[in-house]
C-alpha positions in Angstrom: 20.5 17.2 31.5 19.7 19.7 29.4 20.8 19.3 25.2 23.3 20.7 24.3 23.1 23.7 21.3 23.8 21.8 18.2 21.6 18.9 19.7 19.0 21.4 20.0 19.2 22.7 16.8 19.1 19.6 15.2 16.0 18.7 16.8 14.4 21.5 15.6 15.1 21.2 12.1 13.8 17.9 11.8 10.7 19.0 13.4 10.8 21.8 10.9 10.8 19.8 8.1 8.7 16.9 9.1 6.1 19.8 9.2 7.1 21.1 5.8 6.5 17.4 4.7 3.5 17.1 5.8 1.5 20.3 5.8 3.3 21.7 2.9 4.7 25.1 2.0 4.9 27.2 5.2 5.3 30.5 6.7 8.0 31.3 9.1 5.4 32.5 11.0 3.1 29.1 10.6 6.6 27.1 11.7 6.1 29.4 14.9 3.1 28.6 15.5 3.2 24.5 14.3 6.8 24.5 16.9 6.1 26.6 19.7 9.7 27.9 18.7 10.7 31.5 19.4 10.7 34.1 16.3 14.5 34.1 16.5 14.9 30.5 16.3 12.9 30.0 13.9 14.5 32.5 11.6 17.8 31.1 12.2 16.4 27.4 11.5 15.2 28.3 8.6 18.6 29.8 7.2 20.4 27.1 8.1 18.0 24.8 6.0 18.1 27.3 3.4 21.5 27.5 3.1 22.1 23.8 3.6 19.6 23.1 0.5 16.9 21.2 2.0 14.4 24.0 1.7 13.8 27.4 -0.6 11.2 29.7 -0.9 8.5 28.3 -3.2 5.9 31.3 -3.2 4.3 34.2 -0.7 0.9 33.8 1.3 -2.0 35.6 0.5 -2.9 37.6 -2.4 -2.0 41.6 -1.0 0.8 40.1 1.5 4.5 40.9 0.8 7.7 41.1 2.0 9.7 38.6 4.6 7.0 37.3 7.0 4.8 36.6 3.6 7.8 34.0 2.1 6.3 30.3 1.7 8.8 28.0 2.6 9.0 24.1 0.8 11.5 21.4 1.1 13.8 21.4 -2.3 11.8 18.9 -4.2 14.5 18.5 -6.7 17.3 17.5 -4.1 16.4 13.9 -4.8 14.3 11.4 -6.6 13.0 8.1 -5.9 11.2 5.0 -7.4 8.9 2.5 -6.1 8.5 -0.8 -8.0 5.7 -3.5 -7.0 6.5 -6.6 -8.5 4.4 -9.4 -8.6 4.5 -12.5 -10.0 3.0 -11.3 -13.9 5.2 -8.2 -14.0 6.7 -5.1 -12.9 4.4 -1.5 -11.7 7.1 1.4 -11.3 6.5 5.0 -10.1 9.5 7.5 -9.9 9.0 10.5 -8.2 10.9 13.8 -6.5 11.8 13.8 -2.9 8.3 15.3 -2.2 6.3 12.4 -3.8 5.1 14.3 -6.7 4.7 11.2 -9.5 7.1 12.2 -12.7 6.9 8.8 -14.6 5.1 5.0 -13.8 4.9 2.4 -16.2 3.7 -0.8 -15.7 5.7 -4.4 -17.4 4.5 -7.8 -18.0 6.7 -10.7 -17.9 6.0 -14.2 -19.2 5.3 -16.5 -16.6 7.7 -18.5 -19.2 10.6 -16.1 -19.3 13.8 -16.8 -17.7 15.2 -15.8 -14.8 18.3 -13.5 -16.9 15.8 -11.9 -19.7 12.7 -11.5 -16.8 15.6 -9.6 -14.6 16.7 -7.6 -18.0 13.0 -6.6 -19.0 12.3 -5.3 -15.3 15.8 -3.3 -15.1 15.2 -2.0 -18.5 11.3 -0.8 -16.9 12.9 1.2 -14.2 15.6 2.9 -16.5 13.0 4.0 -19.2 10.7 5.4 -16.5 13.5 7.3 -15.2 14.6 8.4 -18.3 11.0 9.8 -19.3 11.2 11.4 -15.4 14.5 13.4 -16.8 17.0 11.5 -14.4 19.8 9.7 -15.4 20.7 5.8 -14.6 24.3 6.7 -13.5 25.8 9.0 -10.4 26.9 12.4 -10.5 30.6 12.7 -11.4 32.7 13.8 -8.2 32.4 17.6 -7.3 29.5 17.9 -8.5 26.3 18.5 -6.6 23.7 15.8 -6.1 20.5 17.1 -6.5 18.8 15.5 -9.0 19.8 12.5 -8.8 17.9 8.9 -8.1 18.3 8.4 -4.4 16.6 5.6 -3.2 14.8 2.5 -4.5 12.1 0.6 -2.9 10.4 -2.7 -4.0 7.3 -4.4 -2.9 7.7 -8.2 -3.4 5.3 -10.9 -2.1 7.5 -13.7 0.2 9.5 -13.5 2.8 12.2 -11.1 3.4 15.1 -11.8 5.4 15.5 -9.7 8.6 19.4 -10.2 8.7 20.0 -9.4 5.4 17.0 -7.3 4.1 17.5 -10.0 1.1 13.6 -11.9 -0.5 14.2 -14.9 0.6 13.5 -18.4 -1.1 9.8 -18.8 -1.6 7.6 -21.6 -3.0 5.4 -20.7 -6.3 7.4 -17.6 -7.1 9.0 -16.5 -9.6 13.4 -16.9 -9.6 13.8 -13.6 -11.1 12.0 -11.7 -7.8 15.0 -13.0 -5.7 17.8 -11.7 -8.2 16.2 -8.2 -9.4 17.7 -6.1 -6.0 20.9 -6.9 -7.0 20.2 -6.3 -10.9 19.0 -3.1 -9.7 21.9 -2.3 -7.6 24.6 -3.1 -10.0 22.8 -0.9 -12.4 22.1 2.3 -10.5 25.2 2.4 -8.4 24.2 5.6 -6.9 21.0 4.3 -5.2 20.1 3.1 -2.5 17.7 -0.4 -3.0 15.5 -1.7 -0.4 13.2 -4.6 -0.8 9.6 -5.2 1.5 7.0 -7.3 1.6 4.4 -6.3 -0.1 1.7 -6.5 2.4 3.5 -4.7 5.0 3.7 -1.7 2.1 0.2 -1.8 1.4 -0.8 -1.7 5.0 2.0 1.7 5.4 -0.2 2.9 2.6 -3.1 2.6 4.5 -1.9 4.0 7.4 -0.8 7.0 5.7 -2.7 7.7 2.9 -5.5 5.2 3.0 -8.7 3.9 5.1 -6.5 3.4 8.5 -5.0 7.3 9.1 -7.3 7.2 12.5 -6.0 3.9 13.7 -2.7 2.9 15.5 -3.3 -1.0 15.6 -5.0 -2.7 12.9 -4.7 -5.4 10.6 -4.5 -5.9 6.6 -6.1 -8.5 5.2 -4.9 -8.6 1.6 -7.0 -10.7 -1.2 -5.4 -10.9 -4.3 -3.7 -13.3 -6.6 -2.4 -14.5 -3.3 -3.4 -14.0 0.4 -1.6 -12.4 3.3 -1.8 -10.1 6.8 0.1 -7.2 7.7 0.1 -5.8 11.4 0.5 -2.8 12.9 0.5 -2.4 16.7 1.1 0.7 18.6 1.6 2.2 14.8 4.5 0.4 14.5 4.3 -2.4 11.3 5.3 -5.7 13.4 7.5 -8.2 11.1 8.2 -10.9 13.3 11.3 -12.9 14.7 12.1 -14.3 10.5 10.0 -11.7 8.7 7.2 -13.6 8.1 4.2 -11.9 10.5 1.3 -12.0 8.4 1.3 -15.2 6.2 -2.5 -16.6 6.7 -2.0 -18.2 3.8 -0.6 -21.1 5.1 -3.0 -20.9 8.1 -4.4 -24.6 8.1 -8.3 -24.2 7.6 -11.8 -26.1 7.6 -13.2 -26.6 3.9 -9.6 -27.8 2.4 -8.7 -31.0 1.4 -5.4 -31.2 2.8 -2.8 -29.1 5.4 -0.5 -26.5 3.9 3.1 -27.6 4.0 6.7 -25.2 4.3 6.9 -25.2 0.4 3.4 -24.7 -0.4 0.5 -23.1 1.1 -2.4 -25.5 -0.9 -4.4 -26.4 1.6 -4.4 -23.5 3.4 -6.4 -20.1 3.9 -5.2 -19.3 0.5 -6.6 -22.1 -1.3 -10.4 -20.3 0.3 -9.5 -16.9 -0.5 -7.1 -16.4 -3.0 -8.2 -15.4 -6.4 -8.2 -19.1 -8.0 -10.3 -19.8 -5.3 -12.6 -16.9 -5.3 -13.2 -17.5 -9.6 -13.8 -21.0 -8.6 -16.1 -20.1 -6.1 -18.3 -17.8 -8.5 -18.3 -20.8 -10.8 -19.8 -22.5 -8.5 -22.7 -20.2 -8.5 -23.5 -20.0 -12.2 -21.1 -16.3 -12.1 -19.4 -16.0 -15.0 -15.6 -16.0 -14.6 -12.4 -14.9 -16.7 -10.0 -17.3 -17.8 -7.1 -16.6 -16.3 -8.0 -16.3 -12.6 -5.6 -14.0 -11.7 -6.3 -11.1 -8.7 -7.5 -8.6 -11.4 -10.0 -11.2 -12.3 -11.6 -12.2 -9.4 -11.8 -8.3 -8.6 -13.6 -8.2 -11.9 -16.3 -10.6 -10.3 -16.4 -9.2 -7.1 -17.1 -5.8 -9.0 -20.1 -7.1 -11.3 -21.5 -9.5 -8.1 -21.8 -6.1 -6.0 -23.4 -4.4 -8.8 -25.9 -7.0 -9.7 -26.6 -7.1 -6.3 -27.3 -3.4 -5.9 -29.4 -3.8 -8.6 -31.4 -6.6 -7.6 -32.0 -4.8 -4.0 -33.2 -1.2 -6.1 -36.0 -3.4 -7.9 -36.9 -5.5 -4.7 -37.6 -2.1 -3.1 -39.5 -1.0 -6.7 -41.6 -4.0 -6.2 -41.9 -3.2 -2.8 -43.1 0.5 -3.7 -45.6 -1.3 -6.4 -47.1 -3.3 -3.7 -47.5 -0.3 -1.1 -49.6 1.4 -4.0 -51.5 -1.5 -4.6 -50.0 -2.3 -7.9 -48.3 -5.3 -6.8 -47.3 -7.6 -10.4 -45.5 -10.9 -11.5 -42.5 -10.0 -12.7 -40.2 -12.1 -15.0 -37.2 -11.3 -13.6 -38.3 -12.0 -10.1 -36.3 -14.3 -8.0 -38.2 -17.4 -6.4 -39.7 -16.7 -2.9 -37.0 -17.2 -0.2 -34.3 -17.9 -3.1 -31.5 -15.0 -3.1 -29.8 -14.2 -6.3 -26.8 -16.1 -7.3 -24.4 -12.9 -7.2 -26.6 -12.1 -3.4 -25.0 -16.1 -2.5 -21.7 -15.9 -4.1 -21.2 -12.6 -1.5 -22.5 -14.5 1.2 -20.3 -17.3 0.7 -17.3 -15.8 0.3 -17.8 -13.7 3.0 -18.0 -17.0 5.1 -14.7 -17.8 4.0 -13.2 -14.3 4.8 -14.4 -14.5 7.7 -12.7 -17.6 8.9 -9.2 -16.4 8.2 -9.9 -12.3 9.9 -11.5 -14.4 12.8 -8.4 -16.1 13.6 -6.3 -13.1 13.1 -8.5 -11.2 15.8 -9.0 -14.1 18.5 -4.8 -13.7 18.6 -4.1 -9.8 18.1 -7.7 -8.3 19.1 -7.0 -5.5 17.0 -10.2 -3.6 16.5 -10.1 -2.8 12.6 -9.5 -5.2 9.9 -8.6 -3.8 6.5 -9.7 -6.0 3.5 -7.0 -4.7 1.0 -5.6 -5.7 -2.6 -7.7 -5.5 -5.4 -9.6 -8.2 -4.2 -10.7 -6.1 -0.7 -11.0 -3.0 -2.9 -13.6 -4.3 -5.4 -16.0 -5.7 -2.7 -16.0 -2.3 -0.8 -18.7 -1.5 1.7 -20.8 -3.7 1.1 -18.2 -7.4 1.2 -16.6 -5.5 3.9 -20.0 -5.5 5.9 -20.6 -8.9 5.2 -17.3 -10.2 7.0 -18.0 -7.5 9.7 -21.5 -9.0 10.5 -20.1 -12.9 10.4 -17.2 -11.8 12.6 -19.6 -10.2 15.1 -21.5 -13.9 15.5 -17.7 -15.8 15.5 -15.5 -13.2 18.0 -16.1 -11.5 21.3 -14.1 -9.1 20.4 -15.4 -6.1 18.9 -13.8 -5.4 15.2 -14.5 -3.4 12.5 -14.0 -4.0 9.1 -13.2 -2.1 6.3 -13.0 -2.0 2.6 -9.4 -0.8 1.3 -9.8 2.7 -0.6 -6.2 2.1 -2.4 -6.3 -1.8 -3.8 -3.6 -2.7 -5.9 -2.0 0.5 -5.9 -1.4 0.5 -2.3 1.7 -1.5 -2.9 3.4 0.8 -5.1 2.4 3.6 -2.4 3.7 2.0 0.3 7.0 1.0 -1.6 6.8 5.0 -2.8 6.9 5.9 0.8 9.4 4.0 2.7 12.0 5.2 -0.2 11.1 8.5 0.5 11.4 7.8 4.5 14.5 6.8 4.1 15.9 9.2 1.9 14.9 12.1 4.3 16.3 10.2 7.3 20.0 10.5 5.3 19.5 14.3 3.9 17.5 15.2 7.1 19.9 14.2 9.0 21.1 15.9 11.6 24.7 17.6 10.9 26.5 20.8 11.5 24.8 23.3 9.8 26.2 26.4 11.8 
């Protein structure tokens, strides 16, 4: 059966602005072209949109072209405004931007992990209504009559835990902090006029990925995120998979060789996260005569990962100078040669935690085979290419099943990102939505 008009129409302007989203300011002529829509439709789509506020003409193409067929076309940036917030378990990152994703204001908070739940909730609101502020928007709605471009549509957070499926809600979680579970409702009370939805973390930073990061080519994969904590996101079919409570993704409770003791519902000691989470990735370099920061937060064990692959770059540029040496026939001790057959201590530390990577990626691909494997957080991010070969290479000796595995280009930002762009999603699906625009 064929659709009727106004279904048609409706179609076609979402396709039309999913375009404009995504390749930018267009032509009428480049809509053509990207729909496969006639001339007259496309002129009529596009005065409907016009007229209904969603797009304007933001420029002409090419430098001698005028006239009509020369008018750039771009969705209303201004029509609404969004903010991301990652919050973790030290503080609060926020990022407002316009309905585009063009960044206007970010801050970032830290809270005490000594701070109650009431002044922790207070110091985070008070974050996101400063940043707004310095983006020009104001905390409250428009009064009644009057137009609401401009204001603060949509909110989305990045929490780590568990979030309800029934109620969207984080739920109760082990180790974190109270003031994670009450802040979407602070936040709601406070901008009235907003829309507040809460994610897992992981599941942000692997949309991230997807969209803006190492995974664009690839419709199943997995995130492996290393941080101050551990977890896996998974996207099949390019759909994110959350499971039947929400809680798809949480290796860190995966029980494990090399730990003293099982994980249990409250705590996830014992598990993969007590190999790969930061404590334990600090502790590991310890072991290896690295030196280590004193609070072994993620940051921190990125810090080592960092200095590890650089000392181990450097180690392999002089092994080949001494190799070059040799070739010439000017082979010489050097001091700051390593024992035969002995690797450097940053060369073992890789190594080892490699090993331990391994174990947990293994386990997520002899379940999912997904073919890619993304080591994010900052953790995944610092060790790059070269950790991200090193868990590739054990995982070819452990699995069948052919996987590759790469380093994260986004790290610790990819949560904000990923929060950044489901509050945009979700703002176009209600403005974008299709309605009478005759």
């Amino acid at each position: 059966m064929p659709a009727s008009p106004s279904t048609a129409r409706a179609i076609n302007d979402r396709l039309a602005l999913s375009l404009l989203q995504q390749e930018g300011p267009l032509t009428a002529g480049q809509l053509k072209q990207l729909t496969g829509l006639s001339r007259p439709t496309v002129a009529d789509l596009v005065d409907r949109l016009a007229v209904a506020g969603l797009i304007t003409v933001v420029g002409e193409s090419g430098e001698q072209r005028r006239g009509p067929n020369a008018r750039l076309y771009g969705i209303v940036a201004d029509r609404a405004h969004l903010a991301a917030l990652d919050v973790r378990t030290g503080g609060v990152g926020v990022l407002v931007s316009d309905l585009v994703g063009r960044v206007l204001a970010e801050a970032s908070v830290p809270i005490g992990g000594d701070t109650g739940t009431g002044p922790a909730v207070e110091q985070a609101v008070a974050a996101v209504e400063r940043t707004l502020k310095r983006a020009g928007l104001a905390a409250a709605p428009p009064r009644e009559g009057v137009r609401a471009r401009g204001r603060l549509h949509t909110v989305g957070i990045g929490a780590p835990g568990l979030i309800d499926p029934a109620s969207g809600d984080l739920r109760d979680s082990g180790g974190l902090p109270a003031w994670h579970r009450s802040l979407a409702a602070a936040l709601q009370e406070r901008l009235p006029g907003a829309r507040v939805t809460v994610e897992n973390e992981t599941n942000l930073a692997a949309l991230a990925e997807q969209r803006e990061g190492v995974a664009r080519d690839r419709d199943t994969f997995v995130l492996l995120w290393l941080g101050h904590g551990v977890g896996a996101a998974v996207v099949l079919d390019g759909t994110l998979r959350r499971g039947a409570s929400g809680g798809t993704g949480e290796i860190g409770f995966l029980p494990v060789p090399g730990t003293p003791s099982l994980p249990s519902a409250w705590d996830c000691d014992g598990g993969f996260h007590s190999l790969a989470g930061s404590a334990a990735v600090c502790s590991l370099a310890a072991e290896h005569g690295l030196p280590v920061p004193a609070a072994p937060d993620g940051p921190a064990a990125a810090e080592v990962i960092r200095a590890a692959v650089a000392a181990t770059a450097g180690e392999e540029a002089r092994a080949k100078g001494r190799t070059a040496d040799r070739a010439g026939g000017r082979a010489e001790a050097r001091a700051d040669a390593a024992p035969s057959g002995a690797a450097p201590p940053a060369d073992r530390f890789l190594h080892a935690l490699a090993d331990r990577i391994a174990i947990g990626a293994a386990s997520v691909v002899a379940v999912l085979d997904p073919g890619c494997v993304v080591l994010g957080g900052e953790v995944g991010q610092a060790g790059g290419p070269v950790l991200a070969g090193l868990v590739e290479e054990r995982l070819r000796r452990m699995s069948p099943l052919l996987t590759e595995v790469r380093a994260s280009t986004l790290g610790g930002t990819a949560v904000l990102r990923g929060a950044l762009l489901t509050a945009r999603d979700r703002a176009q699906d209600e403005l974008f939505a299709p309605r009478d625009r005759n």
